[in-house]
C-alpha positions as CSV (number, residue, x, y, z in Angstrom):
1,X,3.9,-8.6,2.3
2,X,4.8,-6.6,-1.3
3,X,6.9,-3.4,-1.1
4,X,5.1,-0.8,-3.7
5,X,5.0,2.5,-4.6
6,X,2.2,4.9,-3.7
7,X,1.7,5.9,-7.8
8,X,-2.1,7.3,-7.3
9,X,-5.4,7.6,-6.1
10,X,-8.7,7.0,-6.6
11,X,-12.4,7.8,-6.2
12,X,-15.7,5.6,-5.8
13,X,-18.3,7.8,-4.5
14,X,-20.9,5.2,-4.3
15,X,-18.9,1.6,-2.2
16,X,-19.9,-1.0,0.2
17,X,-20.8,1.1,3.7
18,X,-18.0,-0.2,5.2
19,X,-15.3,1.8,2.8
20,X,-16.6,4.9,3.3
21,X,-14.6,7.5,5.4
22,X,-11.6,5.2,3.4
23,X,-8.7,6.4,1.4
24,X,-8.1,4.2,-2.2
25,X,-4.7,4.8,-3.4
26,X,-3.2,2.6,-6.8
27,X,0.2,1.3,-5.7
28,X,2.7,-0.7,-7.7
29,X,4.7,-3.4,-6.9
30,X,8.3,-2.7,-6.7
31,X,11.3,-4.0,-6.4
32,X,13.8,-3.6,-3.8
33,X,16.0,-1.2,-5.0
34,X,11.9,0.8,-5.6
35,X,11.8,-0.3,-9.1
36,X,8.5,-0.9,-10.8
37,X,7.9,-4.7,-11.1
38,X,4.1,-5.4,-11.3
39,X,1.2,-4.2,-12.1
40,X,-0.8,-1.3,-10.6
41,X,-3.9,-2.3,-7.6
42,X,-6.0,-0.7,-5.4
43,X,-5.1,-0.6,-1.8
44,X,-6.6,0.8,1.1
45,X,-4.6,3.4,2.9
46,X,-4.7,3.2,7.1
47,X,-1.8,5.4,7.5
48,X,-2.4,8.7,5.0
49,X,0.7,7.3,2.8
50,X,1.0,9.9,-0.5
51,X,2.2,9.9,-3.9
52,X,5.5,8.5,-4.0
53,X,5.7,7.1,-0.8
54,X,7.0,3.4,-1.1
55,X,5.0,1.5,1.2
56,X,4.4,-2.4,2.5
57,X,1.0,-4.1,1.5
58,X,-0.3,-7.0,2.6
59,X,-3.3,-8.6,0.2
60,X,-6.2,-11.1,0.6
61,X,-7.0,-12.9,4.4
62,X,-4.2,-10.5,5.5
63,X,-5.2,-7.2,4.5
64,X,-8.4,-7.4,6.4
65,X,-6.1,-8.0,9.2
66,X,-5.5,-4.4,10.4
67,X,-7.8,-2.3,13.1
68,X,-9.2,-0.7,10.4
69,X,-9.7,-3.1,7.5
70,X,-11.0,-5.9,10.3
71,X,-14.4,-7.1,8.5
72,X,-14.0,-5.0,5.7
73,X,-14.3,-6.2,1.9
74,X,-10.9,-5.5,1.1
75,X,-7.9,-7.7,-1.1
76,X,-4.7,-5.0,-0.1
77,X,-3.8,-3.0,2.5
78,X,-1.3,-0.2,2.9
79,X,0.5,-1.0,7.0
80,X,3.9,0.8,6.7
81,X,5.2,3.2,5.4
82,X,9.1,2.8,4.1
83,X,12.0,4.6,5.9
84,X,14.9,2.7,4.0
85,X,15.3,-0.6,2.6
86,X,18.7,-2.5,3.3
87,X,20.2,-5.9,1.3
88,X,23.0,-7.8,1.5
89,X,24.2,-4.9,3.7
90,X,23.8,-2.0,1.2
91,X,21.1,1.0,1.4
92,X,19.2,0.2,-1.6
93,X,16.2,3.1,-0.7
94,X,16.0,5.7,1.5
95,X,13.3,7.9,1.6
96,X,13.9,11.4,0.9
């Protein structure tokens, strides 16, 4: 799993059959304070996260994983939604 950031979204009109009825949003990777550490990618969204939202992907085998993605052609996967992150005992995010 990668913690991201929920930074936009995006539109194919014409996708395998399978995607349609799907939201695409670009997320990218974070750290875990929710610093940007990686580079922007497409995942698909299964539980209507929004801009901003920092959020837990899972990519390749695993992101086809989920009720929705099962048999899908997908390589990420938005399945949580971040309340607060916590390390070495300190609240490093907490979503607002």
């Amino acid at each position: 799993m990668l913690i991201a950031r929920v930074i936009g979204t995006t539109v194919a009109t014409i996708k395998d059959e399978k995607l349609h009825g799907r939201k695409l949003l670009i997320v990218r990777q974070t750290d875990e304070t929710g610093a940007a550490s990686g580079k922007p990618y497409v995942a698909i969204d299964t539980l209507d996260a929004g801009i901003g939202d920092l959020v837990l992907t899972a990519a390749g085998s695993s992101a086809r994983q989920t009720t929705i993605t099962k048999d899908t052609p997908v390589d990420a996967v938005i399945m949580a939604i971040i309340d607060h992150l916590e390390v070495g005992g300190a609240i490093t995010y907490r979503q607002e």
